[in-house]
C-alpha positions as CSV (number, residue, x, y, z in Angstrom):
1,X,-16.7,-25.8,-13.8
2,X,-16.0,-22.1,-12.5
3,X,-13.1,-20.6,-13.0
4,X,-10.7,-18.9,-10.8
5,X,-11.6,-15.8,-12.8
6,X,-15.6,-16.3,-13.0
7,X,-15.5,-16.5,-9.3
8,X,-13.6,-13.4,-8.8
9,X,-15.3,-11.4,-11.7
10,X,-18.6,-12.9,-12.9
11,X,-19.9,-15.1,-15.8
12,X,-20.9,-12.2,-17.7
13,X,-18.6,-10.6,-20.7
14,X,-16.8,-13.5,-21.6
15,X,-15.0,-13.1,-24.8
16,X,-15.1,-14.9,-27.7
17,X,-12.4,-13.8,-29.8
18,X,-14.0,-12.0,-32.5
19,X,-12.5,-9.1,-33.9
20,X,-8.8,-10.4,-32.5
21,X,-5.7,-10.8,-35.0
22,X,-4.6,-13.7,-33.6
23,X,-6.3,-16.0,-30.1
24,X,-3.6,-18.9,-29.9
25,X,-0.8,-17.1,-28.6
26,X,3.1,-18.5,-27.2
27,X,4.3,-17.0,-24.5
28,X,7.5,-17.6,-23.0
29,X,8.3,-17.3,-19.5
30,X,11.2,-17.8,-16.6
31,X,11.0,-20.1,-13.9
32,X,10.5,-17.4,-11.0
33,X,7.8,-16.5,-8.6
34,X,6.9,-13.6,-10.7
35,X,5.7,-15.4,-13.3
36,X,2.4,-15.7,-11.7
37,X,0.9,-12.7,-13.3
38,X,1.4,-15.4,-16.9
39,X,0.7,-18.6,-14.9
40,X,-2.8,-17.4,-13.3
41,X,-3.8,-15.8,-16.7
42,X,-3.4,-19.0,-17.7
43,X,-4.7,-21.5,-14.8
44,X,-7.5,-19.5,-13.6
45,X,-9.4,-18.2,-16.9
46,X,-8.2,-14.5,-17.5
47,X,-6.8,-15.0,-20.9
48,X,-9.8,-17.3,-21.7
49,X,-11.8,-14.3,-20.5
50,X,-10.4,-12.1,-23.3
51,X,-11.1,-15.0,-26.0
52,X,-6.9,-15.5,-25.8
53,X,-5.8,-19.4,-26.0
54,X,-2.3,-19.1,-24.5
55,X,0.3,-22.1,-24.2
56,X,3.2,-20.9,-21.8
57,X,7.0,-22.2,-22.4
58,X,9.7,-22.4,-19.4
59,X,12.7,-20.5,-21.2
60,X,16.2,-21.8,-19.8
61,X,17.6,-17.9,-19.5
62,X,16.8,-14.4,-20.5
63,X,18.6,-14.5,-23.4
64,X,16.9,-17.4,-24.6
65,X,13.2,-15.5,-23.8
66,X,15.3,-12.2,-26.2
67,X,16.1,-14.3,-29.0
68,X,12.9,-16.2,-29.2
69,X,10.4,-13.1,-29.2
70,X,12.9,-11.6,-31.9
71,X,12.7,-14.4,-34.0
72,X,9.0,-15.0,-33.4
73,X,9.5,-17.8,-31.8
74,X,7.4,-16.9,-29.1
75,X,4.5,-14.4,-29.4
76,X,5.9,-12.1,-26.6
77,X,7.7,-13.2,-23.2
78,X,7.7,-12.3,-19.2
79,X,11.0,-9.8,-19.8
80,X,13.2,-7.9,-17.8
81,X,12.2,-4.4,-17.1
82,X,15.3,-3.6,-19.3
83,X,15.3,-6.2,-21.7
84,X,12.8,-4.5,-24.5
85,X,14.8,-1.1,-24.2
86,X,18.2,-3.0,-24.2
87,X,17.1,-4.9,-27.4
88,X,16.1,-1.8,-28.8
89,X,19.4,-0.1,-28.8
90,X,21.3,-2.7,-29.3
91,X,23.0,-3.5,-25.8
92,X,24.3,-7.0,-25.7
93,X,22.9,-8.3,-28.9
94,X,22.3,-6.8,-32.6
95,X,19.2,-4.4,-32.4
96,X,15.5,-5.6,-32.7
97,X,12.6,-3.0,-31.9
98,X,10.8,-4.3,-29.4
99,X,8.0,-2.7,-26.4
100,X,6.7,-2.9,-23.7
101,X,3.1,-1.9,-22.2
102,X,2.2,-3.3,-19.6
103,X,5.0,-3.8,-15.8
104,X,4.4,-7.0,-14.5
105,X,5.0,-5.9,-11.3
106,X,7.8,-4.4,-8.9
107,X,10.5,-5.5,-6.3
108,X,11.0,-9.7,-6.3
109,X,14.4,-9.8,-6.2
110,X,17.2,-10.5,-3.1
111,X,21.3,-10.5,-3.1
112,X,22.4,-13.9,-1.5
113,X,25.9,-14.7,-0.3
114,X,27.6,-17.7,0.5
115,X,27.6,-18.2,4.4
116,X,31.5,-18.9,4.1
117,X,31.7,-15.1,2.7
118,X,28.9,-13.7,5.0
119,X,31.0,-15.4,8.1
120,X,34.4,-13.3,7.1
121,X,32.1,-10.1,6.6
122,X,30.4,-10.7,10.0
123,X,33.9,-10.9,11.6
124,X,35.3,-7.5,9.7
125,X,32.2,-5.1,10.5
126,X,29.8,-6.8,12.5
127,X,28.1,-3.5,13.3
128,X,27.6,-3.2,9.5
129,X,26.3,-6.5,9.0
130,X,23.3,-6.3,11.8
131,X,22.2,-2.8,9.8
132,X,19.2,-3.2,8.2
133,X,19.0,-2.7,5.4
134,X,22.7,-4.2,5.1
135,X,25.3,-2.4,3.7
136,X,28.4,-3.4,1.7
137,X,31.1,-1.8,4.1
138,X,31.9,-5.2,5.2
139,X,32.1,-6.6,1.9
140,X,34.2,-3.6,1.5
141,X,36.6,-5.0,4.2
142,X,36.7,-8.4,2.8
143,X,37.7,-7.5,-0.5
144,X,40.3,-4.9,0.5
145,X,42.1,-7.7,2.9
146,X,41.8,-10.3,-0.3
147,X,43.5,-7.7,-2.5
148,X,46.7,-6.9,0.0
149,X,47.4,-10.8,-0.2
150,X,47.2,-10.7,-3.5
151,X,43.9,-12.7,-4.0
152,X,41.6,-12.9,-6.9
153,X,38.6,-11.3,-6.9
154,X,35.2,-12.6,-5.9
155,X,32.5,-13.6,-7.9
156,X,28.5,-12.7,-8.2
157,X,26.4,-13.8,-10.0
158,X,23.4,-11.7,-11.8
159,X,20.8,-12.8,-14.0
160,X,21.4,-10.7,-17.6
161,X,23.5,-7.4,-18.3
162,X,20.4,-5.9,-18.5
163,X,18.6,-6.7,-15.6
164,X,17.0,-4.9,-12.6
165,X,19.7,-7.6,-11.0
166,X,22.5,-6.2,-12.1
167,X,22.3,-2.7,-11.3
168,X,20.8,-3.3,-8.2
169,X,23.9,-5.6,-7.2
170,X,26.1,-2.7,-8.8
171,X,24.0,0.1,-6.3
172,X,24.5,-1.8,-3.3
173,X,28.3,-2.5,-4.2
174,X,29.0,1.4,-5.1
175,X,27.3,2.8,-2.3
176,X,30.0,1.4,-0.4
177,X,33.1,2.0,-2.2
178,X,33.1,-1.1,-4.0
179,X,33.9,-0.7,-7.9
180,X,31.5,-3.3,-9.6
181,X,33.9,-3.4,-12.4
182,X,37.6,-3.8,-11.0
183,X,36.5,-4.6,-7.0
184,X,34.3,-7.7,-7.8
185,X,33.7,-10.2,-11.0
186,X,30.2,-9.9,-12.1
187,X,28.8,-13.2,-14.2
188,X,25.6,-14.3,-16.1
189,X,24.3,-16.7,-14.8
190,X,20.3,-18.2,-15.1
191,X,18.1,-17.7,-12.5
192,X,17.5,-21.6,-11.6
193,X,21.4,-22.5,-11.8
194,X,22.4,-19.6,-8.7
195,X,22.0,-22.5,-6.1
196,X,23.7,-24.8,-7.5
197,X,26.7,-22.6,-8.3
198,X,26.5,-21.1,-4.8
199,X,27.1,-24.6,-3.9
200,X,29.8,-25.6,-5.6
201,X,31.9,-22.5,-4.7
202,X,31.9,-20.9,-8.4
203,X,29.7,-17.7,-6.9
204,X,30.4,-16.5,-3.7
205,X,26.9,-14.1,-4.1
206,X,24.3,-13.2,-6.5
207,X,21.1,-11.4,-6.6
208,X,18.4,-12.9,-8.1
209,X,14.6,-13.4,-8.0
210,X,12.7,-15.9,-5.7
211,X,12.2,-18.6,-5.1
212,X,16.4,-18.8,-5.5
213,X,17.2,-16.7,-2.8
214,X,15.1,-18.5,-0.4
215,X,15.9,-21.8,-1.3
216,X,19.2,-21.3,-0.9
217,X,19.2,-19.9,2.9
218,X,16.8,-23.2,3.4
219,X,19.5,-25.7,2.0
220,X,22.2,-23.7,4.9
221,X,24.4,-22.4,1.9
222,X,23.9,-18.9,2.4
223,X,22.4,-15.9,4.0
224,X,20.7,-13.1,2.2
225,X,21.6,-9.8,3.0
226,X,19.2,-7.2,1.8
227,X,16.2,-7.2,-0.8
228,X,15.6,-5.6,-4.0
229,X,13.1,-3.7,-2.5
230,X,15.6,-2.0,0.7
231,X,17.8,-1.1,-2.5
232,X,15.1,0.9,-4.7
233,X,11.5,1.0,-2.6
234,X,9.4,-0.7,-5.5
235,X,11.7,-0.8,-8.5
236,X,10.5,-1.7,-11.9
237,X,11.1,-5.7,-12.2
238,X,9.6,-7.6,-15.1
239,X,7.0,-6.2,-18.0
240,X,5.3,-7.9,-20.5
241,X,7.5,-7.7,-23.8
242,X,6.9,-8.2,-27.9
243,X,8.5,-6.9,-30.7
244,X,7.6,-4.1,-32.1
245,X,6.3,-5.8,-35.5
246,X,4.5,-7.9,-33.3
247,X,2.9,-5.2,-31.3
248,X,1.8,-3.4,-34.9
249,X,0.7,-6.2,-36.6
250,X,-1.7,-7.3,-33.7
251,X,-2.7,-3.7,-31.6
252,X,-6.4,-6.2,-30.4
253,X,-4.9,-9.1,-29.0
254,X,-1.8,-7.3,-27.5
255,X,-4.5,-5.2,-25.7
256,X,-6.5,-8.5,-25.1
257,X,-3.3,-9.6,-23.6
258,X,-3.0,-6.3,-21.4
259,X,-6.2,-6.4,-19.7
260,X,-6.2,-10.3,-19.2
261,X,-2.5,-9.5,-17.7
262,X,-4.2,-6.6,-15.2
263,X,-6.7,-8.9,-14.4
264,X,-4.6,-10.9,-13.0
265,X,-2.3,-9.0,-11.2
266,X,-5.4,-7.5,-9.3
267,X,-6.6,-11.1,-8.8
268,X,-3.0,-11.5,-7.3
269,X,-3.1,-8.6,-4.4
270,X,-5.8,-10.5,-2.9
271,X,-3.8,-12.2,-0.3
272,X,-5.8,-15.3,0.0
273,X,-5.6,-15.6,-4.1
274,X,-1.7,-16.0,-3.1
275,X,-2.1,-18.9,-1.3
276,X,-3.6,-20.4,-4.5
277,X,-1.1,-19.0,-6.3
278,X,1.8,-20.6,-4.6
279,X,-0.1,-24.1,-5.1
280,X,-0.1,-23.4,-8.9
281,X,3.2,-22.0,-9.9
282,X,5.3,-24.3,-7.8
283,X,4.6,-27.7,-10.0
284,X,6.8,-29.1,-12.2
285,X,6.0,-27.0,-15.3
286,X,6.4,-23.8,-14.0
287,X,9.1,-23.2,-11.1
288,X,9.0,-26.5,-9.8
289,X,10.3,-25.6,-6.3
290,X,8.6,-26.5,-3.2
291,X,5.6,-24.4,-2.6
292,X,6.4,-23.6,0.9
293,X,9.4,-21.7,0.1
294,X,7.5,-20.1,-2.8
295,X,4.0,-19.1,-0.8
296,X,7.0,-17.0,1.7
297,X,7.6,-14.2,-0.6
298,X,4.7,-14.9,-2.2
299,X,2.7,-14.0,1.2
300,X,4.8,-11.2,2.5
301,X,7.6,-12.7,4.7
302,X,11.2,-13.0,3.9
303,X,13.9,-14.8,6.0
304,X,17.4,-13.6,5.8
305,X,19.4,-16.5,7.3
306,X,18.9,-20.0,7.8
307,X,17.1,-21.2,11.2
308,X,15.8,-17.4,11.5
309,X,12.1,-17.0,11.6
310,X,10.6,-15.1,8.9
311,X,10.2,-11.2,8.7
312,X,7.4,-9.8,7.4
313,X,7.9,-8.3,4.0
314,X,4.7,-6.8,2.6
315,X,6.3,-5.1,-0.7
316,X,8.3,-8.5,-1.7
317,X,6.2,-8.8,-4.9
318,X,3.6,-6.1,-5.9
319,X,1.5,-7.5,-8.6
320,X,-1.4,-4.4,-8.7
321,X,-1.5,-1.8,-6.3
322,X,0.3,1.5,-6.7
323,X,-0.2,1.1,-10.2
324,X,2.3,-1.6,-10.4
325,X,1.3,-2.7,-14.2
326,X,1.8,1.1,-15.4
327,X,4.6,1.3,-18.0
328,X,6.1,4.2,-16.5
329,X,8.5,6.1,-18.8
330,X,10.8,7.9,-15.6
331,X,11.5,3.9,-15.1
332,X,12.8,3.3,-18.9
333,X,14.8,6.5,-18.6
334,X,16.2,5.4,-15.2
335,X,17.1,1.8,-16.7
336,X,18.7,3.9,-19.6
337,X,20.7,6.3,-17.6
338,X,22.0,2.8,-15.6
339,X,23.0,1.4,-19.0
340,X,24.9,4.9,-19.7
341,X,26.5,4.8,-16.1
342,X,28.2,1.3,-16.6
343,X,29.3,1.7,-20.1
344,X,26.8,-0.7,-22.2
345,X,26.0,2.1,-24.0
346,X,28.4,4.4,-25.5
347,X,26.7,6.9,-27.6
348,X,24.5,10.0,-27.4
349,X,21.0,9.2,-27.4
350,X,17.8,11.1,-26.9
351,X,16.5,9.4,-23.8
352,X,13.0,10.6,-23.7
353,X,12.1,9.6,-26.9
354,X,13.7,6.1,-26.6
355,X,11.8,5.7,-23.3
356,X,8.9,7.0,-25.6
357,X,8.8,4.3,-27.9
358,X,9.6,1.2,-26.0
359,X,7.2,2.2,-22.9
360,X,3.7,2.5,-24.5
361,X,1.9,3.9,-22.0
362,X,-0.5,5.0,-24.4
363,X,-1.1,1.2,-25.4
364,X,-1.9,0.7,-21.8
365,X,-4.6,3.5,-21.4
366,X,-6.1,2.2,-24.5
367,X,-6.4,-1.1,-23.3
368,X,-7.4,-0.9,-19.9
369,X,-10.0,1.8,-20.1
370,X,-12.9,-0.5,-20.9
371,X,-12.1,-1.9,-17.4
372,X,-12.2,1.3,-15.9
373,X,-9.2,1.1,-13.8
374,X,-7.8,4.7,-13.3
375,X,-4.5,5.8,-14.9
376,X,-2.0,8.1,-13.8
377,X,-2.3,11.4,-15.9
378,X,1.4,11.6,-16.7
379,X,3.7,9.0,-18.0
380,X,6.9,10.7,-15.9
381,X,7.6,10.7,-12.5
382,X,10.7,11.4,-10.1
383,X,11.8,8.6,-8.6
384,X,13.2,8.2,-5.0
385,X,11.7,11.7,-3.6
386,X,8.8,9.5,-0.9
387,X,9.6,8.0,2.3
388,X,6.5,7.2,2.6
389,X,2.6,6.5,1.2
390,X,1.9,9.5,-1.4
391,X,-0.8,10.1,-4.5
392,X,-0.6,11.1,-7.8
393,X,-3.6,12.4,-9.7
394,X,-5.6,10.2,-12.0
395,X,-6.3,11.3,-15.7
396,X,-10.0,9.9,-15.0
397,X,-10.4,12.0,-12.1
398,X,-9.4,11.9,-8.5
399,X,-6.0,10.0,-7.3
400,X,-4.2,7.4,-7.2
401,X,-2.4,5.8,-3.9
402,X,1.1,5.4,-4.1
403,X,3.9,3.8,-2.2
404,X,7.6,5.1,-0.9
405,X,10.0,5.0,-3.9
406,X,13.2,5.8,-1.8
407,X,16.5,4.3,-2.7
408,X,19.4,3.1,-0.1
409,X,21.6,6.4,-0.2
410,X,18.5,8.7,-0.2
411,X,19.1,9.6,-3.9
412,X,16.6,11.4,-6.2
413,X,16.2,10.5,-9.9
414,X,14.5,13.5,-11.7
415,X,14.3,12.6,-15.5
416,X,14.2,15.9,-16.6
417,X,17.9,16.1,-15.2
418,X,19.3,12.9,-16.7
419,X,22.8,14.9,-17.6
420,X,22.9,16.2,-13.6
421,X,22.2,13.0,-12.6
422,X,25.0,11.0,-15.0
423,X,27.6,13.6,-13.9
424,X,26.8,12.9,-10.5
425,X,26.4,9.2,-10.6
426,X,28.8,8.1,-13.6
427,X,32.3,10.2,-13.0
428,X,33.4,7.6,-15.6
429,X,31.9,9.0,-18.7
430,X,33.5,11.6,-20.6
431,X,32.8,15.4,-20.7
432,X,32.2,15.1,-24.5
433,X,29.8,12.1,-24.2
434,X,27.9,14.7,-21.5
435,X,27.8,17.7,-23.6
436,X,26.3,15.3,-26.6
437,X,23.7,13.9,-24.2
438,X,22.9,17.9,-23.2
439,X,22.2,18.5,-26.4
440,X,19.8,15.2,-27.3
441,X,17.6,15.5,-23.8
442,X,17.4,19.6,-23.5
443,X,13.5,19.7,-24.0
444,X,12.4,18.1,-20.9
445,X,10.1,20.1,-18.5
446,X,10.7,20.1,-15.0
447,X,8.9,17.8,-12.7
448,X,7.0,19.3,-9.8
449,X,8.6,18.7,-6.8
450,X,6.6,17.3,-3.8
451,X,2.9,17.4,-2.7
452,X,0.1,15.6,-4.3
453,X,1.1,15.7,-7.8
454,X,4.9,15.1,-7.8
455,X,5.9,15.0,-11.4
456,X,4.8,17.1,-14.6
457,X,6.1,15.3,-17.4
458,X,3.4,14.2,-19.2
């Protein structure tokens, strides 16, 4: 029988295994579209092309996919692109070294709100609501009329403290006026159990991955207002994540792992390999959701209310292209400067060098180059400075095409001015707390603004 994998790459090179640590490998993973980069490695023969037998298990919530990697429970998990830095430091749970090498893709995700709360927005700014992309200023309205009547706040729903989610449902809020933490009430709440609480009236919005975004404008409970992907133009979403015990006691197979994971996503931009990836990941054991909503996304469309035809979204879920499975380091720093900006993390850290060790970009060159797919030759990069397609130069030679990066209010990170950017972004945390993180992250070179080439940290 061929394989998924043989047809797209060939008999030849199989692996056997030899030479790896370990080939029966756990993996844990969360019942979301973009888990297909794990599910395809699986189903079509990419980690049996790197001599890797892998069994996959549906986690119930992040939290459950952090514990179980820290406790070797599982071999390594699909993560959030915060989740192995968070761990790290000690956000949200007692500290456990763990890294990352490998991004299992960008955008994905969507903020969905109840139609009974989209109705009362659409009545107090419905020039803001047929924006697109959508801003909170009618939210705005809404919660500003609750509050002189003395009402409690609303509640959203995100996926883990953590999480792309989160601080993506935090942007949209504050680029409006809305104060995340004394406007709104933010919750935890799993992926697969947003619906349902939509439903029952305990959330009245959440952002969240697909295929819970979609499935929920289907069923008539609510309309979805703007995607990941209008809020931060290919933001870091999900990596590949072990500890970092893990990672040292094992440096084959967790490059074994890499490439079969690269594999795949490359497999995955193919759009027709889509179609068959919709088929797979929506039975029972994986997302279990009905593969028409799934194959949407999947495909490049995206509908924003129910009864509305479909829009096309091409950037919904990048698996490959624009070196989507690059561990970039200016992303870590970005998720770490968010963490800073809402308080999880209270102390003075040196940022590049925690972004250092939990991104292993290095790992990733290592792994890939008998594959020969080109790398960027810099592990930095500003983020939010292209409107539009760009390049970056490749540290094998010649470039590599890029895609716009731009975030809603047209803001510019440049991680080599992490303290600029917190006192512009974070009026909340103290002067002393600034002048301590001055201090830690002083040794940064400038990026290189525009052109070609538009970073030089290396």
């Amino acid at each position: 029988m061929t394989t998924w994998h043989e047809a797209t790459f060939g008999r030849s090179g199989r692996a056997t295994g030899a030479g790896l640590e370990r080939t029966r490998l756990k993996l844990g993973f969360i019942a979301l579209n973009d888990c297909a980069p794990l599910v395809m490695a699986s189903e079509a023969g990419f980690f049996a092309a790197e001599g890797l037998d892998v069994a996959l298990s549906r986690e119930a919530s992040w939290a459950a996919i952090r514990d179980k990697v820290a406790l070797g429970l599982l071999d390594g998990a699909q993560m959030l692109a915060g989740m192995p830095i968070a761990s790290t430091l000690g956000v949200g749970a007692p500290p456990h070294e763990m890294v990352t090498a490998l991004s299992l893709g960008l955008n994905g995700n969507a903020i969905t709100l109840s139609s009974a709360l989209y109705e009362r927005m659409q009545a107090a700014d419905p020039q803001a609501m047929s924006a697109r992309p959508c801003s909170a200023e009618a939210l705005r309205r809404v919660i500003e009329a609750d509050r002189a009547v003395g009402l409690a706040p609303l509640t959203f729903g995100m996926v883990h403290p953590a999480s792309a989610h989160n601080y993506q449902l935090r942007y949209w809020l504050f680029a409006a006026g809305i104060d995340p933490d004394r406007d709104v009430r933010l919750i935890v709440v799993p992926p697969a159990r947003m619906v349902a609480n939509l439903q029952a009236g305990r959330l009245a919005g959440y952002c969240v991955g697909e295929p819970w975004n979609q499935m929920a404008v289907r069923a008539g409970l609510g309309h979805a207002v703007i995607t990941g992907y209008e809020i931060w133009n290919n933001a870091p979403e999900k990596v590949l994540g072990v500890t970092h015990e893990w990672a040292e006691a094992h440096p084959r197979t967790h490059r074994a792992l890499i490439r079969a994971l690269v594999r795949t996503a490359a497999w995955l931009d193919g759009h027709d390999n889509r179609e068959a990836a919709a088929e797979a990941i929506a039975a029972p054991e994986y997302v279990d959701a009905p593969v028409e909503v799934i194959r949407r996304t999947l495909t490049g469309r995206f509908c924003y209310r129910p009864g509305a035809a479909p829009r096309p979204a091409p950037y919904f879920n990048v698996f490959h292209r624009h070196a989507a499975t690059f561990p970039w380091r200016s992303h870590a720093m970005w998720l770490i400067a968010e963490m800073l900006r809402w308080g999880q993390l209270g102390e003075a850290i040196d940022i590049g060098a925690t972004a250092a060790g939990v991104y292993r970009s290095d790992i990733y060159r290592e792994a890939v180059a008998p594959l020969g797919i080109a790398c960027p030759d810099r592990d930095h990069k500003t983020e939010g400075a292209h409107a539009g397609p760009w390049s970056i130069a490749a540290r094998e030679g010649g470039a590599i095409e890029m895609a716009s990066d731009r975030f809603l209010d047209a803001r510019v990170f440049d991680p080599a001015d992490l303290v600029g950017h917190l006192d512009d972004t974070a009026p909340a945390i103290s002067p002393a707390l600034l002048t301590r993180l001055a201090a830690l992250n002083s040794s940064l070179d400038a990026p290189v603004a525009g052109g070609r080439r538009a970073t030089a940290l290396g």
